[in-house]
C-alpha positions in Angstrom: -32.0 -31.5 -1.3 -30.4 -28.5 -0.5 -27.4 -29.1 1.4 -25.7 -25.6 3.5 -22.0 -24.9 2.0 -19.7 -25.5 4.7 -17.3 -22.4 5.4 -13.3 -22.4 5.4 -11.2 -19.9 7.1 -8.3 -19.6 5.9 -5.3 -17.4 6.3 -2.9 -15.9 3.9 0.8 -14.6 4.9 3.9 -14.1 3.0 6.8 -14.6 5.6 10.6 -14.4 5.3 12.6 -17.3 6.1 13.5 -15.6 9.5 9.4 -14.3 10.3 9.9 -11.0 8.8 5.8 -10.4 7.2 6.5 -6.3 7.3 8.8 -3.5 7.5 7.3 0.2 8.7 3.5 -1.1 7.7 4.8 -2.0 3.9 5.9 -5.6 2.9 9.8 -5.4 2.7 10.3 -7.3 -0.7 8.8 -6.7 -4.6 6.8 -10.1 -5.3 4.7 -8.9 -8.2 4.2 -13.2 -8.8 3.0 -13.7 -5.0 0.9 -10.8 -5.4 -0.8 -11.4 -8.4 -1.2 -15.1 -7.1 -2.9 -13.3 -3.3 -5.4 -11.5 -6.0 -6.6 -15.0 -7.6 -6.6 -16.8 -4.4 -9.1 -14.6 -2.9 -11.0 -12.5 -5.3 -14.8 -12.3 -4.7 -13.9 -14.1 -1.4 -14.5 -12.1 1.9 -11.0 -10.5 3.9 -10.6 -10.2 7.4 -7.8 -7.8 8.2 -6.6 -5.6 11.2 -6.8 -1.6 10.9 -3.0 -1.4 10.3 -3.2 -3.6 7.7 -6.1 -2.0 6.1 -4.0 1.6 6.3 -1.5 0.2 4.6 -3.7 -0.8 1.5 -5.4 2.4 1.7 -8.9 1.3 0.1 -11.2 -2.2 0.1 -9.6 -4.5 -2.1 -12.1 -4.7 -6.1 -14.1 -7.4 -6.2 -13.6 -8.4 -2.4 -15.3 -7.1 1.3 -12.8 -5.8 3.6 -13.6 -6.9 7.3 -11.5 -4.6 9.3 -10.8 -5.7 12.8 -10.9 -2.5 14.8 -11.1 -1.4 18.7 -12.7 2.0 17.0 -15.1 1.3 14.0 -16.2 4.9 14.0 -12.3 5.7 13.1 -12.8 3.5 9.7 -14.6 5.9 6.8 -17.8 4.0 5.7 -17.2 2.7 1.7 -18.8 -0.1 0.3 -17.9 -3.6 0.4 -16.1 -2.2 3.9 -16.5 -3.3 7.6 -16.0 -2.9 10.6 -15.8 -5.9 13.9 -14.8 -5.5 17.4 -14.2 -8.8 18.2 -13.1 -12.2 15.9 -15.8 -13.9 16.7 -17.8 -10.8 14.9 -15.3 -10.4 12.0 -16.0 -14.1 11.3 -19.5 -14.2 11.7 -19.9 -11.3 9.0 -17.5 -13.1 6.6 -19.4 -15.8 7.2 -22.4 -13.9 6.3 -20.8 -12.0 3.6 -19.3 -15.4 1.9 -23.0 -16.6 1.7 -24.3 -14.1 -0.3 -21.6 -13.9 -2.3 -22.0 -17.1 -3.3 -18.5 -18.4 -2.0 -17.5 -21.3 0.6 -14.9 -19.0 2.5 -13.2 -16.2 3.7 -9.4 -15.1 4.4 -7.4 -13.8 7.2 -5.1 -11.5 5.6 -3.6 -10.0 8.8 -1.3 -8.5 9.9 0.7 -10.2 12.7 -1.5 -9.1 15.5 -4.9 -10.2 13.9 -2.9 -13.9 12.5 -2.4 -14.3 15.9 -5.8 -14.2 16.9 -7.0 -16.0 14.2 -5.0 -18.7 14.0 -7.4 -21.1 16.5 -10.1 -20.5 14.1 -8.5 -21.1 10.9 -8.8 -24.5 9.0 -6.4 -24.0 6.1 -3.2 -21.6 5.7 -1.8 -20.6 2.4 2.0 -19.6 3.2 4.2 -17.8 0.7 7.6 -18.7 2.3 9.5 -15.8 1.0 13.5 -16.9 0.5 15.2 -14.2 2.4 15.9 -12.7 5.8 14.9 -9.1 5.7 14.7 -6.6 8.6 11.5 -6.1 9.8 8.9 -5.0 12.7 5.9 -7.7 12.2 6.8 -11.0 12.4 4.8 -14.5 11.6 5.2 -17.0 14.2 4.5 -20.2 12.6 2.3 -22.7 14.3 3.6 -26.0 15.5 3.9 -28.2 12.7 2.7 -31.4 14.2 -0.8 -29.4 14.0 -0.9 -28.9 10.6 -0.2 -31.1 7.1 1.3 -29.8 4.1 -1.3 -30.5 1.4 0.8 -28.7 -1.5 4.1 -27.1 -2.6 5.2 -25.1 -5.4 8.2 -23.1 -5.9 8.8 -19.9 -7.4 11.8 -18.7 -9.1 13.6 -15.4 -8.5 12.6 -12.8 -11.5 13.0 -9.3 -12.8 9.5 -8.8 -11.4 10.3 -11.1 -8.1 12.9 -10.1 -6.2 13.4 -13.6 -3.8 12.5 -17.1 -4.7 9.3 -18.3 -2.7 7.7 -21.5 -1.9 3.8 -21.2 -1.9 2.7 -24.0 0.8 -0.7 -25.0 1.6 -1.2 -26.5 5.1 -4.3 -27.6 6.5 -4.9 -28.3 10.2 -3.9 -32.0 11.2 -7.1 -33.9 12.4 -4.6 -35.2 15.1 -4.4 -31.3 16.7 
């Protein structure tokens, strides 16, 4: 019997202790942990991401298909593993898509704040690197209201030469009371 993979949305956001996500379209800390951690997490998995976002990485991330959330698509450069959606409902029908025939159960929202914003209804899971700091910043991540979602894992990360703050990674996924 061959039984369809359900799909999982999930988003992934580093955040500051006071919302801070980015500073000038640049993270505003050195986490070489959380990053290489954000690499494992989602490698071969499809990414949904807004075109600021995307500008700031420069390139499709290896071994991943960039979704780029974008009022212009004809302003992204075509590349492969790279596309374009007008609409969220479109960027998570193609990751859907994508996800299938790559062979994985799910995708991630990757943001930035605008595009967490909009995706937050549609997300089931959220993997939160709470960063332990208070930098200055421009984006900020609002988080949701914790009565909607359960925290499902925790695990703390030290300061380092190669980390500059301490984090927490959390997993939450949505309460089935929300």
């Amino acid at each position: 019997m061959n039984k369809a993979r359900s799909f999982t949305l999930a988003l992934v956001v580093a955040a500051a202790e006071n919302g801070v996500i980015g500073r000038d379209g640049k993270l505003p800390w050195r986490l070489k942990g959380d990053l290489k951690r954000f690499r494992k997490l989602t490698m071969g998995h499809p990414l949904i991401m807004g075109s600021k976002t995307f500008a700031s990485i420069g390139k499709p991330l290896d071994g991943r298909d960039s979704i780029v959330l974008t009022r212009d698509p004809a302003a992204i450069s075509p590349q492969p593993c790279l596309f374009t959606a007008t609409s969220m409902a479109n960027a998570i029908d193609l990751a859907r898509a994508r996800a299938e025939e790559r062979g994985v159960a799910g995708a991630f929202v990757i943001g930035g704040a605008e595009i967490f914003a909009i995706a937050l209804p549609f997300v089931d899971r959220i993997h939160l690197a709470r960063v332990h700091a208070s930098p200055s910043g421009d984006a900020y991540w609002r988080t949701p209201p914790e009565e909607e979602w359960l925290v499902v894992s925790r695990e703390e990360w030290p300061a380092s030469e190669s980390d500059e703050f301490s984090v927490t990674d959390l997993t939450l996924e949505r309460s089935s009371r929300a």
